[in-house]
N, C-alpha and C positions, 0 to 999 in steps of 0.2 A: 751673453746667453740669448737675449734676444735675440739678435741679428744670425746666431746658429740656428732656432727658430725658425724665423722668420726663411731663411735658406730651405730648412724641410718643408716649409708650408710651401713656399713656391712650386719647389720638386714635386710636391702631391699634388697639386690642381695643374702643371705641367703634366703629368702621367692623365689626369683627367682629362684635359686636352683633346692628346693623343686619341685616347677611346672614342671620343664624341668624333674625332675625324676619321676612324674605322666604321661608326656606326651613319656618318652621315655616305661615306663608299656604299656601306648596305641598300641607302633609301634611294642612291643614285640610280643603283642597277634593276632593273626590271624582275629580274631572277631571284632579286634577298631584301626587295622592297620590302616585305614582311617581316624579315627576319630585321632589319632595320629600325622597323617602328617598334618593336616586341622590348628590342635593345633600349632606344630613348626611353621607353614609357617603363623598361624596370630602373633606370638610370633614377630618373626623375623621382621614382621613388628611393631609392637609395639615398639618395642626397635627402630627400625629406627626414628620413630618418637618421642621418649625418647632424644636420643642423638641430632638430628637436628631439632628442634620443630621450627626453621624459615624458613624451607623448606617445600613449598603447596603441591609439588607431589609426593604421593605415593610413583611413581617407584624409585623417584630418593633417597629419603629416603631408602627404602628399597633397594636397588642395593648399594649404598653407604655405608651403615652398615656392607652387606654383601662382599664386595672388602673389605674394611678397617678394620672391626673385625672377620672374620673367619677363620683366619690364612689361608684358602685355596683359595688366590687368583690365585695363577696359574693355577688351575682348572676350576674357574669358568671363567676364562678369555681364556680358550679354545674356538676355536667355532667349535660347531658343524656344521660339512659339511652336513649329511645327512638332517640336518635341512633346512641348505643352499638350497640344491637342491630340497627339498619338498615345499618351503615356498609359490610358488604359488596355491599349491593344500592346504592349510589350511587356516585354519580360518582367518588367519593374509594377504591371499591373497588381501585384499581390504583396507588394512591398510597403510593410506597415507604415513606416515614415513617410511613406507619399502620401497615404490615405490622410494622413493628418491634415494636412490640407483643406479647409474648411470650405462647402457652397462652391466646388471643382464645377459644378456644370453650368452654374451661375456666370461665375465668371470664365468660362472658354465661348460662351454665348455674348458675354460684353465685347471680348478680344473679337471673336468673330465678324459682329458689326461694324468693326471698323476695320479691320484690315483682311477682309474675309476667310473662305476655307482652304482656298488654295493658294497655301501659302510657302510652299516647297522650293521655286524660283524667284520669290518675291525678293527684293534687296530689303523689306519690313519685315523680313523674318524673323532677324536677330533684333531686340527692343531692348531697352533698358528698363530697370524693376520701376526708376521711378516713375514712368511714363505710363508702366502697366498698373502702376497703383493709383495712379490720379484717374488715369480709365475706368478701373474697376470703383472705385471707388464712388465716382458719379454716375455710373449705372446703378447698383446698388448701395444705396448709403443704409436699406433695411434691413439687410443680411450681408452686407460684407463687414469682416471682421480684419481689419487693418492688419494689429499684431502681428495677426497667426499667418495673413497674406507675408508678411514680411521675413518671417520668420522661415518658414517656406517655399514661396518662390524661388530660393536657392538652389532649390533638388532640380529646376531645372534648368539654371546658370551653364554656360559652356566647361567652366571648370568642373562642374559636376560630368557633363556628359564627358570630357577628358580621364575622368575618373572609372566610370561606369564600365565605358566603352571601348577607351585601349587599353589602361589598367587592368581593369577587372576582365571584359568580356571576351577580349581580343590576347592576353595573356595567360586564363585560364579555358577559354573555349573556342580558339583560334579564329571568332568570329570576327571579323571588322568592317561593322558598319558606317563607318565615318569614308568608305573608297569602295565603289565601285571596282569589281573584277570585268575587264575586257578581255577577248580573248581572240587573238588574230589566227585564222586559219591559216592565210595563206604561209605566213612569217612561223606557225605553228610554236608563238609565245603567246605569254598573256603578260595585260599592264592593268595598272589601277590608278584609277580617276580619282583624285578628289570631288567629296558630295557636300563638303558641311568651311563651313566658317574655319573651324580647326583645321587646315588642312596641314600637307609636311611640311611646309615652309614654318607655318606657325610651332608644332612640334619641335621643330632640330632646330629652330630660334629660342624655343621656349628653354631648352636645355641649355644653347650655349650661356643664353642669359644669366644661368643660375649659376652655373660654373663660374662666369668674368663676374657676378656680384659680389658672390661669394669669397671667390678667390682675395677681391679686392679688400672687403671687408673685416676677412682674415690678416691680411698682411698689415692693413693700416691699425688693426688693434693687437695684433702680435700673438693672434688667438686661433685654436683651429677649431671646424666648425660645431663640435658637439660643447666648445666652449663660449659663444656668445650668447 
């Protein structure tokens, strides 16, 4: 019984395979580069809710796949700072879990001082939380509130903006702010840049990743994924 098992699990992450090599065709061509990333980033959630199907929210399904099987957690566990410091000028400006964020101008004024304003090209853009917390922390030891820093800094981890931005923003308001649209007259196409840390390489790695962890994890416990 097992090893018939084990045989369909195979066949199922084989079919999965496939898909990810039609959709990594999409991110190839210039023309369905969009339609491409649309694909990975509803994948990615699909699979979240594959492997955790007793968890109700979205993000946390999809954020948790992607920490746990994309082999690139280091990455996505960066935050970005220039996010940081924009966050009141975008969409997420009126988004009550960010306000929670305790002394926000306090500390973009700490970050400020040491890796200044313009920070958009900087290779110090992406920092890690501990680094931002030993920062903030010795700037302000009278108003910074450790905890609540820790606890929140998250919202602006790359895996958040992964979430935010091709997830949410770029699959329900076909915005995508993670690339740049160019547009060639003379060739009369258009291409898209990567802008941000996330870029496609990291996407359609981040997927393959979760399918080969996945896959493997299944087979070696004889399980499929809504069962480990």
């Amino acid at each position: 019984m097992t090893d018939d098992k084990s045989y369909f699990i195979a066949e199922y992450f084989r079919k999965w395979e496939l898909d990810i090599q039609r959709a990594e065709n999409l991110l190839a061509s210039d023309q369905f580069f969009l339609e491409g990333l649309l694909v990975l980033s509803c994948y990615i959630g699909a699979l979240g809710r594959l492997r955790y199907p007793n968890e109700t929210k979205d993000w946390k399904t999809y954020k948790t796949i992607v920490s746990e099987y994309s082999g690139q957690r280091e990455t996505y566990e960066n935050i970005d700072l220039l996010f940081f410091y924009q966050w009141p000028t975008s969409r997420l400006a009126n988004d009550k879990v960010y306000g929670c964020l305790k002394n926000y101008s306090q500390i973009v004024s700490s970050f400020e001082s040491v890796f200044g304003t313009d920070i958009k090209t900087d290779p110090r853009r992406y920092q890690k939380r501990e680094k931002l917390r030993r920062l903030a922390k010795s700037a302000g030891t009278a108003w910074f509130d450790e905890a609540n820093f820790e606890k929140y800094i998250e919202l602006f981890s790359n895996n958040q903006i992964l979430y935010e931005f091709v997830r949410c923003e770029a699959v329900h308001n076909s915005t995508f702010p993670l690339f740049n649209t160019v547009y060639h007259p003379k060739e009369q196409k258009t291409t898209y840049e990567d802008n941000h840390q996330i870029d496609r390489h990291v996407i359609l790695m981040t997927v393959k990743n979760i399918i080969a962890q996945l896959k493997r994890e299944c087979m070696k416990k004889a399980k499929w994924p809504h069962e480990l």
